[in-house]
C-alpha positions as CSV (number, residue, x, y, z in Angstrom):
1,X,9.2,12.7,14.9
2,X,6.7,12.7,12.2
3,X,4.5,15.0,14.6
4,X,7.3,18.1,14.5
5,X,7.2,17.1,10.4
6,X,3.8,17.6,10.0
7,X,4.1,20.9,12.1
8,X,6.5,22.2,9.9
9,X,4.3,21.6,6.8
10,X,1.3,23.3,8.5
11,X,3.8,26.6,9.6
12,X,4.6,26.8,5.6
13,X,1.1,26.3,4.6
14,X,0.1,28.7,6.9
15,X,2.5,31.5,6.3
16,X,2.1,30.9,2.4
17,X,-1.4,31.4,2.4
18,X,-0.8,35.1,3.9
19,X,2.5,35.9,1.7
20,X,2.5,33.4,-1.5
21,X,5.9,33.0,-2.3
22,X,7.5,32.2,-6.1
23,X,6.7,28.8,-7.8
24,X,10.2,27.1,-7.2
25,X,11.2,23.9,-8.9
26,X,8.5,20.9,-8.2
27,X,9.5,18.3,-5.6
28,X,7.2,16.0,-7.1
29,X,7.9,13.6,-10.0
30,X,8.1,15.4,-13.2
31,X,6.5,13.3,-15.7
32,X,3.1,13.1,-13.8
33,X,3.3,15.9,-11.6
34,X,1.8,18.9,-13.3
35,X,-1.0,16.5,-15.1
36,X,-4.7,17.7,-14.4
37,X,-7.2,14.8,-14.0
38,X,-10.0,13.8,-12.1
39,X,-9.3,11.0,-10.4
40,X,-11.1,11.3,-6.7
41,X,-8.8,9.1,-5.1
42,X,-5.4,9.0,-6.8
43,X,-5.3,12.2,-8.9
44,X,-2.0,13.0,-10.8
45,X,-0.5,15.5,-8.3
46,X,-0.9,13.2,-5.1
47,X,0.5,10.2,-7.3
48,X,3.8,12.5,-7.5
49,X,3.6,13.8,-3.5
50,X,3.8,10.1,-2.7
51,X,5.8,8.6,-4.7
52,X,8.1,11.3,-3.7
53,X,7.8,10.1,0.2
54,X,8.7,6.1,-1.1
55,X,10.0,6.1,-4.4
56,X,8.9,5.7,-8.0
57,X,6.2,3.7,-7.8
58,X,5.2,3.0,-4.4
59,X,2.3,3.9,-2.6
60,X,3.5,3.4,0.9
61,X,6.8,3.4,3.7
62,X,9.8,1.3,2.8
63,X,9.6,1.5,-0.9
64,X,11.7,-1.4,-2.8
65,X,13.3,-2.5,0.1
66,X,10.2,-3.2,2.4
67,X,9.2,-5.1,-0.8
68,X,12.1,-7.2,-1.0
69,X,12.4,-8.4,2.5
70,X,8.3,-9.3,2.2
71,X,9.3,-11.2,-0.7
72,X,12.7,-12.8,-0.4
73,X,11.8,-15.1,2.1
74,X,9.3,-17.1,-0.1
75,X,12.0,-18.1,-2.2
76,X,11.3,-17.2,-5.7
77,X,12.4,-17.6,-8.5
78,X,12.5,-17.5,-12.6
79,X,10.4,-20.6,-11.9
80,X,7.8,-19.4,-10.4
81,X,4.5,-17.4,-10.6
82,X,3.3,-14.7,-8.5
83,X,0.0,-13.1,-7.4
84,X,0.6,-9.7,-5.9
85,X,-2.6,-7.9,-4.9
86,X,-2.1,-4.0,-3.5
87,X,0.0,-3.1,-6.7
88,X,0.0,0.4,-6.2
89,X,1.1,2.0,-9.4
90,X,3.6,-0.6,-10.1
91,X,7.1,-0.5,-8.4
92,X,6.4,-3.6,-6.0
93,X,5.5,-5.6,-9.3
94,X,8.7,-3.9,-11.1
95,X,10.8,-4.5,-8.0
96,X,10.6,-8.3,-7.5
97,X,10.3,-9.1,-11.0
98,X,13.6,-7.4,-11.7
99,X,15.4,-8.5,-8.4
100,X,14.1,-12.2,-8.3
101,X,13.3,-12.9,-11.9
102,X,9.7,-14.6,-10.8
103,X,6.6,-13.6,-13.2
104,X,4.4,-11.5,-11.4
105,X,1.0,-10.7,-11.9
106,X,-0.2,-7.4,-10.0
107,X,-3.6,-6.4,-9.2
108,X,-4.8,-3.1,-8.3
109,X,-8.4,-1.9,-7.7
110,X,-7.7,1.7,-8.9
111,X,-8.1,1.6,-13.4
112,X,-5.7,4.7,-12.9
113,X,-3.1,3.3,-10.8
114,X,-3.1,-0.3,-12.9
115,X,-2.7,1.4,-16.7
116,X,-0.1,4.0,-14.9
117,X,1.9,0.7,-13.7
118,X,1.7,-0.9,-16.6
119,X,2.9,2.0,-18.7
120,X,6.2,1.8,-16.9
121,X,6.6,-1.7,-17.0
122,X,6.8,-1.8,-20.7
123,X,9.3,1.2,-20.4
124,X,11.3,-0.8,-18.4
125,X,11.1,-3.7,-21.1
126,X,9.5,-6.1,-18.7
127,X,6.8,-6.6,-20.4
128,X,4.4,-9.5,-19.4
129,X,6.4,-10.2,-16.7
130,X,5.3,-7.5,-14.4
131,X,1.7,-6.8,-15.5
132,X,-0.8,-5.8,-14.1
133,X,-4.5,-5.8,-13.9
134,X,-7.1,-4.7,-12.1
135,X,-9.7,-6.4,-9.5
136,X,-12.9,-5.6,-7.5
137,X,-12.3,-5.8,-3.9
138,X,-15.9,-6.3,-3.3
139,X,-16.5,-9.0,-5.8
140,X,-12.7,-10.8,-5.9
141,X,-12.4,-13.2,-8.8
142,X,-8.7,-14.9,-10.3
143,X,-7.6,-17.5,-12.3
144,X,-8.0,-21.2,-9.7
145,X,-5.1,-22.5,-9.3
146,X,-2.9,-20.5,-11.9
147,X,0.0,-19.1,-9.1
148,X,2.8,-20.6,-7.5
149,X,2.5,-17.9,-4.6
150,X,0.8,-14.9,-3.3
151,X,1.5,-11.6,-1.7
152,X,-1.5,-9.5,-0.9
153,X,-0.7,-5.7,0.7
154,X,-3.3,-4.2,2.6
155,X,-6.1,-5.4,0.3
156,X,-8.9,-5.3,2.7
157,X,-9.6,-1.7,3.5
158,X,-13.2,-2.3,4.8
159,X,-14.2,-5.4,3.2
160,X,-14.5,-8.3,4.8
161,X,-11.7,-11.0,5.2
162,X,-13.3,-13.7,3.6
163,X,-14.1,-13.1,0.0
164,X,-10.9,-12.1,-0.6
165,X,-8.7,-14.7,1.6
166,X,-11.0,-17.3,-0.6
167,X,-10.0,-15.8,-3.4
168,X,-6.4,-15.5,-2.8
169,X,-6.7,-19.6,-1.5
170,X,-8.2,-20.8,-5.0
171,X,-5.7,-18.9,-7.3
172,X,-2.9,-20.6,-5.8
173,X,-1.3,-23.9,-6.4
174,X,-1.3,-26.1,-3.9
175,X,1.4,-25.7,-1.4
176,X,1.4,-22.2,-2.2
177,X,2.7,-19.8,0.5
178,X,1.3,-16.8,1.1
179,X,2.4,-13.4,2.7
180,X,0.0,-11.2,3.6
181,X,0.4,-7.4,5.1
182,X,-2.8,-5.9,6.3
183,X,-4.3,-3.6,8.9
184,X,-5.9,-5.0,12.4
185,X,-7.3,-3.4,15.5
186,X,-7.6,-5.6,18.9
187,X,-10.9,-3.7,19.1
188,X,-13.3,-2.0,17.0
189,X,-12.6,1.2,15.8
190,X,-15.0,3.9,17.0
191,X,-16.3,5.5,13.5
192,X,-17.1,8.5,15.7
193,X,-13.7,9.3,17.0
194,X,-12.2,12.0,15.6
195,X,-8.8,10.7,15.1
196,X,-10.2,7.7,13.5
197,X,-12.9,9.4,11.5
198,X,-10.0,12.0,10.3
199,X,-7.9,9.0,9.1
200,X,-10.5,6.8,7.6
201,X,-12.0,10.0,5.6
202,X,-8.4,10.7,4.1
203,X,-7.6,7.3,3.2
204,X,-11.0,7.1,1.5
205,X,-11.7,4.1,3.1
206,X,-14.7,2.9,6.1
207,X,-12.7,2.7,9.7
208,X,-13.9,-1.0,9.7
209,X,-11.1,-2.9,10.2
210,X,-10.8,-6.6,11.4
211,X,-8.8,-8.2,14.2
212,X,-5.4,-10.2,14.5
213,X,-7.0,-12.8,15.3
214,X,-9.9,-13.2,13.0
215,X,-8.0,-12.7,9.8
216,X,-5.9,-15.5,11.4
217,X,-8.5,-17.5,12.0
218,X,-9.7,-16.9,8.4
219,X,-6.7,-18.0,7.0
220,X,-7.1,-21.4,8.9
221,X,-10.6,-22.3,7.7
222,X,-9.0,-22.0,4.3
223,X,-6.7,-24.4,4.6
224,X,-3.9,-22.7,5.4
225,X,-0.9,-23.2,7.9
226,X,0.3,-19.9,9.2
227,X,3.6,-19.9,9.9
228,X,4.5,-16.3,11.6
229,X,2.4,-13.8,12.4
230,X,4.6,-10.8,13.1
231,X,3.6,-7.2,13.6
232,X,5.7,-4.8,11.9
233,X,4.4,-1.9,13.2
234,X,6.8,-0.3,14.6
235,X,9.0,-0.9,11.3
236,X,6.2,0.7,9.3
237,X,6.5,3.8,11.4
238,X,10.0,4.3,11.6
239,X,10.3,4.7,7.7
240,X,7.3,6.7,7.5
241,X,9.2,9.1,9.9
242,X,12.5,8.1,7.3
243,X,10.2,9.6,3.9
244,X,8.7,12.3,5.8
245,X,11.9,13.9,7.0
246,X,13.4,13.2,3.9
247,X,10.6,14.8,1.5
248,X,11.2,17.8,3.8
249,X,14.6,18.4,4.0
250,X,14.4,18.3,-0.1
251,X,11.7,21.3,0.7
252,X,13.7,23.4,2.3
253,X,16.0,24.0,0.0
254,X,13.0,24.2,-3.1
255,X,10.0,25.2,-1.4
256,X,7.3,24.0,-3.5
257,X,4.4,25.8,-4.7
258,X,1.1,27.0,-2.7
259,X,-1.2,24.3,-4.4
260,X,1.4,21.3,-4.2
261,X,2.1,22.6,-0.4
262,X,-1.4,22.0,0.1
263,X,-1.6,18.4,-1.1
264,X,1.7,17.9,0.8
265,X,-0.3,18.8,3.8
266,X,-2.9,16.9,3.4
267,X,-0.9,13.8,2.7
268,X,1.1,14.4,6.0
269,X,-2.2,14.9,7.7
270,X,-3.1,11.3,7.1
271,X,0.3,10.1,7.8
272,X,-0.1,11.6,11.4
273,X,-3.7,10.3,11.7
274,X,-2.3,6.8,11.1
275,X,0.7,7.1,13.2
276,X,-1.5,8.3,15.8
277,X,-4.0,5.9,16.0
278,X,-0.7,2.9,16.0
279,X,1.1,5.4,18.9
280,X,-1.9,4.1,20.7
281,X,-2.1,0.6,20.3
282,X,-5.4,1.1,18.5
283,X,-4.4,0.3,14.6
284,X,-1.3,-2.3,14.0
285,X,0.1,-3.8,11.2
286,X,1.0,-7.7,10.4
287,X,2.3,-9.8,8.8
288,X,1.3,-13.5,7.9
289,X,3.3,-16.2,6.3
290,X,1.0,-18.7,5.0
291,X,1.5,-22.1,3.5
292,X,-1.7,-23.6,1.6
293,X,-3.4,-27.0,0.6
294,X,-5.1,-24.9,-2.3
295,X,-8.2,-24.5,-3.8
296,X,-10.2,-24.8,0.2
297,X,-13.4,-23.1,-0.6
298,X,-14.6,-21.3,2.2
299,X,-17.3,-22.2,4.6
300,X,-21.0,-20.7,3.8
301,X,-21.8,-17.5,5.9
């Protein structure tokens, strides 16, 4: 479980902190892992921790694969143009551009993350057909009407459904499907819980987080027809648990260093506050396939 993980990380961090041991070979990725910058959210060393858990260029559990079967059954194709919002820094964009042949333009909120993407798209010689740019969450804004189809991964955290559903509705074409992946909670999160305050402080992020229901509901007024609505919860956990054990089994055998131990703590400390908080029901996550009219603006308030 990812609880006896996280255990095991805290036993190191513990015992290395009274006896530092020798700086052994880095887990993380090598061409960004010893890089010093300032980023608050996504600095260099926790860019290579994670991408370590889910692979080169991926932000979060099931890695290429969790991208693929997201993306596969929208039917893509060298035809076709794609919005993908929640880019991370890059390998979803990379991924289905390379596996499907559609055009994909990402978006990602973090300037960081987006010029770190693109950097390895044109390394990979795709060029403009897995670029990405960046977007304000609070003030969402894309070309009307430009994309075939849409896939937007967790790109609420906080804000309200809304602006950005809207958004995503009047960049596609019409008939555009849509797949959306985001966080819900049956009931409001208590921003004074400990558990919940602990995760939402790690992820950077306010605890508000909407409901099933509303974001469905959202998606309606829009215009659009939602075809599944599946929660993929438990999916989302079991390869979290996958990385985790993974990452650590790699550690045993190269112990990494007291000051990346300590990021790889703290990572695993909001892995556990978020498996917590779905252990209980409280936090889920979904998935909505979504088939639009296009171009539905949304209703005032």
């Amino acid at each position: 479980m990812l609880l006896d993980t996280v255990r095991k990380l805290l036993g190191w961090h513990a015992a290395a902190t009274q006896a530092p041991f020798a700086v052994p070979p880095t887990l993380l990725v090598p061409e960004i892992a010893l890089v010093e910058d300032d980023d608050p959210v996504w600095p260099s060393a926790r860019i290579g921790i994670v991408e370590a858990l889910w692979g080169e260029g991926f932000l979060s559990p099931g890695g290429e694969a969790e991208t693929l079967r997201l993306a596969k059954p929208m039917a893509l194709s060298a035809a076709s143009s794609l919005l993908l919002l929640g880019t991370g820094s890059g390998g979803p964009t990379r991924c289905i551009a390379t596996n499907l042949g559609v055009w994909v333009t990402g978006f990602e909120a973090n300037p960081r993350l987006a010029s770190l993407a693109n950097e390895r798209s044109v390394r990979a010689g795709l060029g403009r057909r897995a670029q990405v740019e960046t977007w304000d969450p609070l003030a969402p804004k894309f070309p009307p009407h430009y994309y075939h189809h849409g896939i937007a991964l967790e790109p609420l955290r906080g804000a309200r459904p809304e602006p950005t559903l809207a958004a995503i509705s009047l960049a596609l074409k019409p008939g555009g499907q849509l797949v959306l992946v985001e966080l819900v909670a049956d009931a409001k999160l208590d921003a004074n819980d400990p558990m919940t305050a602990t995760w939402a402080r790690l992820d950077h992020r306010p605890p508000d987080v909407p409901s099933e229901l509303t974001i469905t509901r959202v998606l309606g007024r829009l215009g659009f027809d939602v075809r599944i609505v599946e929660d993929i919860s438990r999916r989302h956990m079991q390869q979290s648990v996958a990385g985790w054990r993974t990452a650590v089994r790699a550690m045993e055998d190269t112990r990494p260093a007291l000051h990346e131990l300590a990021l790889v703590v703290r990572e695993a400390e909001l892995w556990l506050a978020r498996f917590r908080l779905m252990r209980a029901g409280r936090l889920r996550l979904v998935r909505w396939h979504a088939i639009g009219r296009g171009g539905i603006e949304p209703p005032p308030g």
